[in-house]
C-alpha positions in Angstrom: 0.0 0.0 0.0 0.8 3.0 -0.1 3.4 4.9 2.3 1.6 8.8 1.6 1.1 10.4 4.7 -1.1 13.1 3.4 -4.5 12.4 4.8 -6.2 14.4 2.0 -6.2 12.6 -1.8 -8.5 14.4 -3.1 -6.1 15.9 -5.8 -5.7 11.9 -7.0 -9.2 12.5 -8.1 -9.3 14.6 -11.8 -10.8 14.1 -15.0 -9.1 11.7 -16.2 -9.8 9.4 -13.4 -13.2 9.8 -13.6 -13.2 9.3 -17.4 -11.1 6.1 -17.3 -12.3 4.5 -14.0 -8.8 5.0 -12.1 -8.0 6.1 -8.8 -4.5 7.8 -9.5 -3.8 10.1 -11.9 -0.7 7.5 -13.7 -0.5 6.5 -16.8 2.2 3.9 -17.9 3.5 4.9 -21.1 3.4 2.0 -23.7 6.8 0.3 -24.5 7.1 -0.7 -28.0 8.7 -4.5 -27.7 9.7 -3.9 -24.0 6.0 -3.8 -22.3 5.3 -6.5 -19.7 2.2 -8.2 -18.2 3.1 -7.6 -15.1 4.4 -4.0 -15.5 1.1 -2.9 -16.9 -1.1 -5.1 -14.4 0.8 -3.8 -11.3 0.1 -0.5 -12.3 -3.6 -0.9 -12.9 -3.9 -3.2 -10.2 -2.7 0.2 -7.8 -5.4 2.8 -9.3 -3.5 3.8 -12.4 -3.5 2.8 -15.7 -1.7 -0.1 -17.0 -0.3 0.2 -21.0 0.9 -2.4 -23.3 2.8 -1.4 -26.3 1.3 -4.0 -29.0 4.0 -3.0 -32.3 4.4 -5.2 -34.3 1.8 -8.0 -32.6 -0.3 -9.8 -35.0 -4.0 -10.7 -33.8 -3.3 -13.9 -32.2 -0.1 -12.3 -30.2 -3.0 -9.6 -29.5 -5.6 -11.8 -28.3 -3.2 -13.8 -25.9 -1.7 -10.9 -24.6 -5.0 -9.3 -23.8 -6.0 -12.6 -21.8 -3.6 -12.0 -20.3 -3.7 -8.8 -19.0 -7.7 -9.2 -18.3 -6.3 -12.7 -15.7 -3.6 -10.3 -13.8 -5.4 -7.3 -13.2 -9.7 -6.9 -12.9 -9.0 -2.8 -13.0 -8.7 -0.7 -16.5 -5.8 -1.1 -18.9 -4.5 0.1 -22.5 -3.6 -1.5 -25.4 -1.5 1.0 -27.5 -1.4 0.5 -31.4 0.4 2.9 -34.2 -1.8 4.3 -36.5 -0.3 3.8 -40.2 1.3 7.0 -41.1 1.6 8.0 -44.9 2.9 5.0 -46.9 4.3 3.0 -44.1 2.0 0.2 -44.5 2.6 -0.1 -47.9 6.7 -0.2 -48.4 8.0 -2.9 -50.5 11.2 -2.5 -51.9 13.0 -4.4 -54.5 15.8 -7.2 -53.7 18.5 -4.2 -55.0 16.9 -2.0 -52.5 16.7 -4.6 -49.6 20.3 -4.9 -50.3 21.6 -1.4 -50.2 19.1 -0.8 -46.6 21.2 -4.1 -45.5 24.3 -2.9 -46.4 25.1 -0.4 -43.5 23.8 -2.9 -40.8 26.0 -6.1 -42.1 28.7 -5.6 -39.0 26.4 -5.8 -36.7 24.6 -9.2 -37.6 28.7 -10.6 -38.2 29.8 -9.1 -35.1 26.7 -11.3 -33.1 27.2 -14.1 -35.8 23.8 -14.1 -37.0 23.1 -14.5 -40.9 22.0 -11.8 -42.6 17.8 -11.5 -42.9 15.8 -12.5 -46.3 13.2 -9.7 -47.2 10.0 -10.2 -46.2 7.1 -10.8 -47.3 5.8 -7.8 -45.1 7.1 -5.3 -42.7 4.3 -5.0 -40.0 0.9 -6.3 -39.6 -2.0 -4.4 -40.9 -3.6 -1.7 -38.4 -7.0 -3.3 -39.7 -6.0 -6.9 -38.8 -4.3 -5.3 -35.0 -7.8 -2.9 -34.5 -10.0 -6.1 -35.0 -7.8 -8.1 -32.8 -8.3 -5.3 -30.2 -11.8 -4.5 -30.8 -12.3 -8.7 -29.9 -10.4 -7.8 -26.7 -12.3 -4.8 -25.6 -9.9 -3.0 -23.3 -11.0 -0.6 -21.3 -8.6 1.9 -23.2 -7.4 1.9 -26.6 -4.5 4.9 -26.8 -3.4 5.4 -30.5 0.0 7.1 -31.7 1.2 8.2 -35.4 -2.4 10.3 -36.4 -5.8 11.0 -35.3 -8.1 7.7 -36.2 -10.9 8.1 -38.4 -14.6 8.4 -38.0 -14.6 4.4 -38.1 -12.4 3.5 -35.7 -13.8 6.3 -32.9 -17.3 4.6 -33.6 -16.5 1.1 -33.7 -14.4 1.5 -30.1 -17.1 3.5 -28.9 -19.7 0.6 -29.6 -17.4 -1.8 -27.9 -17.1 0.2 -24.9 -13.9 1.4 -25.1 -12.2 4.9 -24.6 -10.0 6.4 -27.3 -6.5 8.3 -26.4 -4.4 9.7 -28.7 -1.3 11.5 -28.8 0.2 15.0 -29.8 3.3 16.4 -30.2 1.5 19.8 -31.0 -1.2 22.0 -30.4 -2.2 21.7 -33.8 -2.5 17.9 -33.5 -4.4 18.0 -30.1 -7.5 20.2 -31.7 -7.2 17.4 -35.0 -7.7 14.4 -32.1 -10.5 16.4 -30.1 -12.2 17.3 -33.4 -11.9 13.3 -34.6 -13.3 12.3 -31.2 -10.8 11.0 -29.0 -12.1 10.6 -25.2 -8.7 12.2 -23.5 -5.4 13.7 -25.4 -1.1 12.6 -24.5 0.3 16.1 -24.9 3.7 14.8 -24.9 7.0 16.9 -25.1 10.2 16.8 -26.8 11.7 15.6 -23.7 9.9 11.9 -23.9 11.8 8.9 -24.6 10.7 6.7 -27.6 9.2 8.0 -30.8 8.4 11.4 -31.8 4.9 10.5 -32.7 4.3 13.7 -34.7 1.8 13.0 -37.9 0.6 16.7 -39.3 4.6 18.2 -39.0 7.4 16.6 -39.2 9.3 15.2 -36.0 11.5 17.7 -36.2 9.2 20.3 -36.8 7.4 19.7 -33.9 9.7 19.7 -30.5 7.4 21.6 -28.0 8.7 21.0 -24.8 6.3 19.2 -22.0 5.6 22.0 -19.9 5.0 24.6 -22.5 2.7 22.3 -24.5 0.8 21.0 -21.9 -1.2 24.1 -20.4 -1.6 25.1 -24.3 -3.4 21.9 -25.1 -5.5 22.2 -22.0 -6.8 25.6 -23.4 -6.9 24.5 -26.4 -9.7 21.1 -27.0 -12.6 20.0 -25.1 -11.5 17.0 -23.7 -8.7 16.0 -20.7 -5.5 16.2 -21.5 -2.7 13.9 -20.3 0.6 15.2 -19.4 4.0 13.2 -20.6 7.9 13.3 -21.4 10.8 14.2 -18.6 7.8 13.2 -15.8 10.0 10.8 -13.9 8.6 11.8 -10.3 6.5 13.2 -7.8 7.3 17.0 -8.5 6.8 16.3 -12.4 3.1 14.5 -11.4 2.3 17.5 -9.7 3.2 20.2 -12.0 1.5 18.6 -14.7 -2.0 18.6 -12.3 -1.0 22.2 -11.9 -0.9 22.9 -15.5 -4.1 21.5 -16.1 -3.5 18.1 -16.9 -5.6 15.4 -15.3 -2.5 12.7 -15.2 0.8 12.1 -15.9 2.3 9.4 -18.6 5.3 7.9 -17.1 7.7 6.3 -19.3 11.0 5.7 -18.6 11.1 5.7 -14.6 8.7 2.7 -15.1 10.7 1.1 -17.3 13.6 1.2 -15.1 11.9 -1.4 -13.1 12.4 -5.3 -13.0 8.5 -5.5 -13.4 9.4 -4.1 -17.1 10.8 -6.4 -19.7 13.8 -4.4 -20.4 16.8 -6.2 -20.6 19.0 -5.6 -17.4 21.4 -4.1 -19.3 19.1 -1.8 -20.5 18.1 -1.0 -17.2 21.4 -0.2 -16.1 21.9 1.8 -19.0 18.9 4.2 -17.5 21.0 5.2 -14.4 23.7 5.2 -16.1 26.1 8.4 -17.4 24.6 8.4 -21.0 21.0 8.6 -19.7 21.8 12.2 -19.3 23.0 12.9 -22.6 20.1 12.1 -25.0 19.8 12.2 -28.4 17.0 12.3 -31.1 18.0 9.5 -34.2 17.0 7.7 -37.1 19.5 5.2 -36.8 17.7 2.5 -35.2 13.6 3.0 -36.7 13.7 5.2 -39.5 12.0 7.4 -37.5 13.0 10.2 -35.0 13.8 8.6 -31.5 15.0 9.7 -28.4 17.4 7.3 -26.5 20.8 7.4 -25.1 23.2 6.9 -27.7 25.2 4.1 -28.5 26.9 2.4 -31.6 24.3 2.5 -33.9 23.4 5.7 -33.5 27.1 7.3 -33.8 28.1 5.0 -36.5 25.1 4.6 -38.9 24.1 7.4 -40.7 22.1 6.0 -43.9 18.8 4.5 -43.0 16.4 2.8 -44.9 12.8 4.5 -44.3 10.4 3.2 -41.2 9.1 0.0 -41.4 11.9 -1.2 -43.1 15.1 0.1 -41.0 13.0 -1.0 -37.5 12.7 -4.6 -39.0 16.3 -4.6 -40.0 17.5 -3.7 -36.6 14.9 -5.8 -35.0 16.5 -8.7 -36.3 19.8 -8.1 -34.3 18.7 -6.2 -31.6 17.1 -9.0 -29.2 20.1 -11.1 -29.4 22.4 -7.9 -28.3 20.0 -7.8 -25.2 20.0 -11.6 -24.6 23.8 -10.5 -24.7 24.0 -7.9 -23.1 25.4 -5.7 -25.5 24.1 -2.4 -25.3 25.5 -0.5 -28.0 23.8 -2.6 -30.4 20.2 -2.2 -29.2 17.5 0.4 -28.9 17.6 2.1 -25.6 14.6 4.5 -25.6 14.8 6.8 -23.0 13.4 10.6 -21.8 15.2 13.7 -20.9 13.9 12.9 -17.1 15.8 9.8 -16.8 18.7 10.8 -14.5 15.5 11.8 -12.2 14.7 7.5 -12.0 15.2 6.1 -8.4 13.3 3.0 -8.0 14.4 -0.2 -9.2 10.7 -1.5 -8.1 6.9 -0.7 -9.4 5.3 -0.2 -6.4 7.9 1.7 -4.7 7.9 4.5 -7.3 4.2 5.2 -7.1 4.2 5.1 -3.7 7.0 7.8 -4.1 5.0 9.6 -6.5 2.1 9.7 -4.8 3.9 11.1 -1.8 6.0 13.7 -2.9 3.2 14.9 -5.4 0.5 14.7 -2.5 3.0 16.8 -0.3 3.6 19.1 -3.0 -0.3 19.4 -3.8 -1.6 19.5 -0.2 
């Protein structure tokens, strides 16, 4: 339980929590390949809400995981999908192509002794064949990155009972999501680890930082607005409630966790020196990233476009964990990461909730 010993919790009460059924206002971010079951369901299973990355996931992968989830926690959770963004779903390049993409990754597969990958057939599963899979799972939340989802899906999840987030990078992008009927809006900054999930700029075009988007947003649509990027603890949580914000996405403070399914070496990587020294890179997606650099992102500097140069990498990358080698794999991670304490779940909301709730009272 938790160690608070503010007798008044009446600021854990906003609405968001109200929309979403929660009784804290925190949000795990979504972890693209590095979410866990029991990351997501200890943080629903305390009040917040639980998020599970599904990139990548195909519907049966979709279906178990959200069985899943539904046996290790009865409270609310997320399942986060990336909405296709311009001709992403539909990249297929030739054999001579495949080969040049290849070509600047080749060490890395020889250095691990791996044989280089065959093209494939396809880079990602259809959104279509992922939203059914999820609409058949009926989460409590679906949270949507990479665009604001059409007239179909909002109705469809609506008619299933489920509540629609989605995320923006931009003001501009937050009044497109309220106007295409999302339930809540992620304002998150240029300080957040992972993608830069902008879709009406470019990435680059579009580095608002947290705390100057947030309260802009807020004015700005109709519905609550979610605070995220550099919110690592409780003094983060409460100046995003004071901005406006009805929670606070956590990302990579959760992440540091052994409830998360980073590789250790990964999570050392998060407290270590480079954690403060961010970067934003192509190198490892083909799309703008922030992480702590490495290898890959110092030494490769042409990159095939997103889905292809994500697949690529992904073909080494999990053996480099299993390896512990971190210079060859993909450590997302915010601009609030030297601010990450707790090697445990439950121990950082407990912080959280306590320095927030003595910040708040």
């Amino acid at each position: 339980m938790s160690t608070d010993t503010n007798t008044d919790s009446s600021w854990q009460q906003t609405d968001v929590t109200r929309l979403l059924g929660l009784d804290l206002p925190i949000v795990l971010a979504p972890f693209g390949g590095v979410s866990s079951v029991e990351l997501a369901a200890t943080v629903s299973n305390r009040g917040g809400l639980g998020s599970y990355g599904l990139y990548g996931y195909g519907a049966d992968r979709i279906a178990a995981t959200a069985r899943e989830l539904a046996a290790a926690t009865a409270k609310p959770f997320a399942l986060n999908l990336w909405l296709p963004l311009g001709d992403s779903e539909n990249i297929h390049p030739s054999q001579e192509e495949f080969d040049h993409y290849l070509a600047p990754l080749t060490r890395y597969f020889e250095e691990l002794g791996l044989p280089l990958p065959e093209r494939p057939a396809a880079y990602l599963p259809a959104f279509e064949e992922q939203f059914e899979a999820v609409l058949e799972a009926r989460p409590a939340v679906l949270s949507l990155v990479f665009g604001a989802p059409t007239t179909d899906v909002v109705e469809r999840a609506h008619e299933r009972g489920i509540r629609l987030l989605g995320t923006a990078t931009t003001v501009e992008e937050a009044v497109a999501l309220d106007q295409a009927g999302v339930d809540a809006i992620v304002a998150t900054g240029a300080e957040a680890g992972g993608h830069r999930v902008s879709f009406l700029r470019s990435a680059e075009d579009s580095l608002v930082g947290t705390f100057a988007l947030v309260p802009q947003v807020v004015d700005a649509v109709s519905v609550p607005v979610i605070a995220a990027g550099g919110i690592a603890d409780g003094r983060g949580l409460a100046a995003a409630l004071v901005l406006g914000a009805g929670a606070a996405q956590i990302g990579s403070a959760f992440l540091a966790t052994r409830q998360s399914a980073a590789a250790s070496v990964y999570r050392d990587a998060l407290r270590g020196d480079g954690a403060a020294h961010t970067v934003l890179t192509r190198a490892l997606s083909g799309r703008l990233a922030r992480g702590i650099p490495n290898r890959v992102t110092t030494e490769v500097d042409e990159v095939a476009p997103f889905p292809v140069q994500n697949w690529l990498t992904g073909r080494f990358r999990p053996t480099a964990g299993e390896r512990g080698i971190a210079d060859l794999m993909s450590l997302w991670a915010g601009q609030g990461t030297p601010l990450v304490r707790h090697d445990d779940a439950n121990a950082l909301i407990d912080a959280l909730l306590a320095d927030a709730g003595a910040r708040l009272a």
